[in-house]
RODO-2510 file (C-alpha; in nm, 4 decimals, decimal comma):
residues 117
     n   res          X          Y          Z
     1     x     0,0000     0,0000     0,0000
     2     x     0,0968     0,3496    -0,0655
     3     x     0,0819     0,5921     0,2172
     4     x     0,0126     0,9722     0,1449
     5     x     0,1105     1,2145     0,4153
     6     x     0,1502     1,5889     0,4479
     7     x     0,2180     1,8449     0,7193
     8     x    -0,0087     2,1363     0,6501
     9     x     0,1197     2,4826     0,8181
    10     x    -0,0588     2,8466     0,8600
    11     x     0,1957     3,0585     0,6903
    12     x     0,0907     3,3828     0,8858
    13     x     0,1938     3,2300     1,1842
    14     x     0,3902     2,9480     1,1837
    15     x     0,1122     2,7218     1,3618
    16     x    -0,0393     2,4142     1,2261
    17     x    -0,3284     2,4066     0,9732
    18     x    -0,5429     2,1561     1,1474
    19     x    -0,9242     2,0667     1,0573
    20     x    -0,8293     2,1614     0,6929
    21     x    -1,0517     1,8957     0,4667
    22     x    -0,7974     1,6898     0,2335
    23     x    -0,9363     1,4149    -0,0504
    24     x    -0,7317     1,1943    -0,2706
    25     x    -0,9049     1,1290    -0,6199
    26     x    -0,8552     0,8725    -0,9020
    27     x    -0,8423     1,1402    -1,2042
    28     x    -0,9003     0,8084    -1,4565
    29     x    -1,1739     0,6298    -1,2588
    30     x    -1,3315     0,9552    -1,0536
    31     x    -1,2730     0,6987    -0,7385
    32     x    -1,3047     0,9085    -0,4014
    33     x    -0,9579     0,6722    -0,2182
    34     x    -0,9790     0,9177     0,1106
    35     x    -1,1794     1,1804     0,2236
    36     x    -1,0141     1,2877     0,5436
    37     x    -0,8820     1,5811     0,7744
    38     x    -0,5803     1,7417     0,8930
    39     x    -0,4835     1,6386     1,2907
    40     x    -0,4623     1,9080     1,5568
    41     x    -0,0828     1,8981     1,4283
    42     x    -0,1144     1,9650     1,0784
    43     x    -0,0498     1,5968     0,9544
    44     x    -0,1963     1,3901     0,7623
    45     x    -0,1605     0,9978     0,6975
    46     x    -0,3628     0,7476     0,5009
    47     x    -0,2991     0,4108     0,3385
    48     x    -0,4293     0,4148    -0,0242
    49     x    -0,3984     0,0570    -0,2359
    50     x    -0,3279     0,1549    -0,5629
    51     x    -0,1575    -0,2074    -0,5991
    52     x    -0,2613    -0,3099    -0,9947
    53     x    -0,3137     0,0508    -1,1028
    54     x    -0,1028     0,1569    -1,3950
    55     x     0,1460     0,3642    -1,2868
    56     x     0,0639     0,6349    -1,4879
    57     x    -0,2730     0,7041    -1,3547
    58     x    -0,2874     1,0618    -1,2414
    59     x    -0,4454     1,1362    -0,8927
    60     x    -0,5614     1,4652    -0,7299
    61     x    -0,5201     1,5666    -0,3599
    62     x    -0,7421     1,8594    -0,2739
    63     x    -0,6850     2,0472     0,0098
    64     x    -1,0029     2,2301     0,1138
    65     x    -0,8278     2,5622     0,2574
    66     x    -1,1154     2,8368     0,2370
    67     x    -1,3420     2,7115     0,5546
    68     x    -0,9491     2,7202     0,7204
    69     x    -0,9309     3,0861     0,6842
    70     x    -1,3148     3,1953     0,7344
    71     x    -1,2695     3,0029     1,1059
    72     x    -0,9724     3,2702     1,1286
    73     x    -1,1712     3,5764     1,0284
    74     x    -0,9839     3,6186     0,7125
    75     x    -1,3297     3,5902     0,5447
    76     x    -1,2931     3,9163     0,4093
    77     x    -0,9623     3,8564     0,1808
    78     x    -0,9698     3,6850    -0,1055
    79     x    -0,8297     3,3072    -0,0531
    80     x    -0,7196     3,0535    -0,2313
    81     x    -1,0590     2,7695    -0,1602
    82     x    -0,8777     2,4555    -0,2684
    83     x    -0,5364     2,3593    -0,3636
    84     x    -0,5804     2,0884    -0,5818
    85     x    -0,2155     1,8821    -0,6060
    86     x    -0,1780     1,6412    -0,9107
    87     x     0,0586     1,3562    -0,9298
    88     x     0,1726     0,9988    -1,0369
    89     x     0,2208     0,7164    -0,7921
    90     x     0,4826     0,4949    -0,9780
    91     x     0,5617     0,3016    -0,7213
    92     x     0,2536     0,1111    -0,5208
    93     x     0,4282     0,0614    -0,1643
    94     x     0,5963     0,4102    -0,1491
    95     x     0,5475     0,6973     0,1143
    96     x     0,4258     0,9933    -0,0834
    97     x     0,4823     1,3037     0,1203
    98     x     0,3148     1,6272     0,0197
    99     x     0,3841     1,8799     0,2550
   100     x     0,1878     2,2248     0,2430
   101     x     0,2388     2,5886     0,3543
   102     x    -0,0589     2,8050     0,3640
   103     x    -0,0847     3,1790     0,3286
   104     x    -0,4625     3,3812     0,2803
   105     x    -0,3619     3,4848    -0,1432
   106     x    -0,1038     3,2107    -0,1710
   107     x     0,0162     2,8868    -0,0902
   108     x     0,3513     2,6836    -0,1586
   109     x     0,3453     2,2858    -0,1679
   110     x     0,5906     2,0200    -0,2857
   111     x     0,6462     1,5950    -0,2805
   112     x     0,8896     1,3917    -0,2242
   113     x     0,9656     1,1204    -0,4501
   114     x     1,0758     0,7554    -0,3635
   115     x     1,3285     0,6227    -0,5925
   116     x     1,2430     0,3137    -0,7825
   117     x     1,2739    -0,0045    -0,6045
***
């Protein structure tokens, strides 16, 4: 099983970005694999079986930021409402780490890849 995990921070402040909504999506199937939350730290972890999949198949992880920043009273500036993240899982048994920082107009977010077994 692949595991997908991120640690999601609040870019004004340097706290954690917990409650934030986060869902993993099969782009060539429209298969929901997760639908899940940030913890109180930030993190997120969940085992997705993509075992048989070709390992081109292109998934989405959307992070549902705009309900983060109307719970902060930052209703009133424009925000970014979902990051959507799309990549490849080549390898079915990897650790796919997507780690976010979040900001009110912007947002930075990167992965790190496992090498080929």
């Amino acid at each position: 099983m692949a595991v997908i995990s991120s640690h999601t921070l609040n870019g004004m402040d340097g706290t954690h970005a917990s409650g934030i909504p986060v869902a993993l999506k099969n782009l060539s199937s429209g298969e929901i694999l997760f639908d899940s939350f940030t913890d109180e730290g930030g993190r997120l972890s969940e085992h997705v079986d993509v075992t048989g999949n070709d390992p081109a198949t292109e998934y989405e992880l959307c992070f549902k930021t705009g309900i983060f920043w109307e719970d902060r009273s930052c209703g009133h500036i424009v925000t970014a409402r979902i990051i959507a993240f799309r990549f490849i899982m080549p390898v079915s048994a990897a650790r796919y780490h997507i780690p976010v920082v979040l900001s009110p107009n912007s947002f930075s977010c990167w992965m790190s890849v496992p090498e080929d077994p």
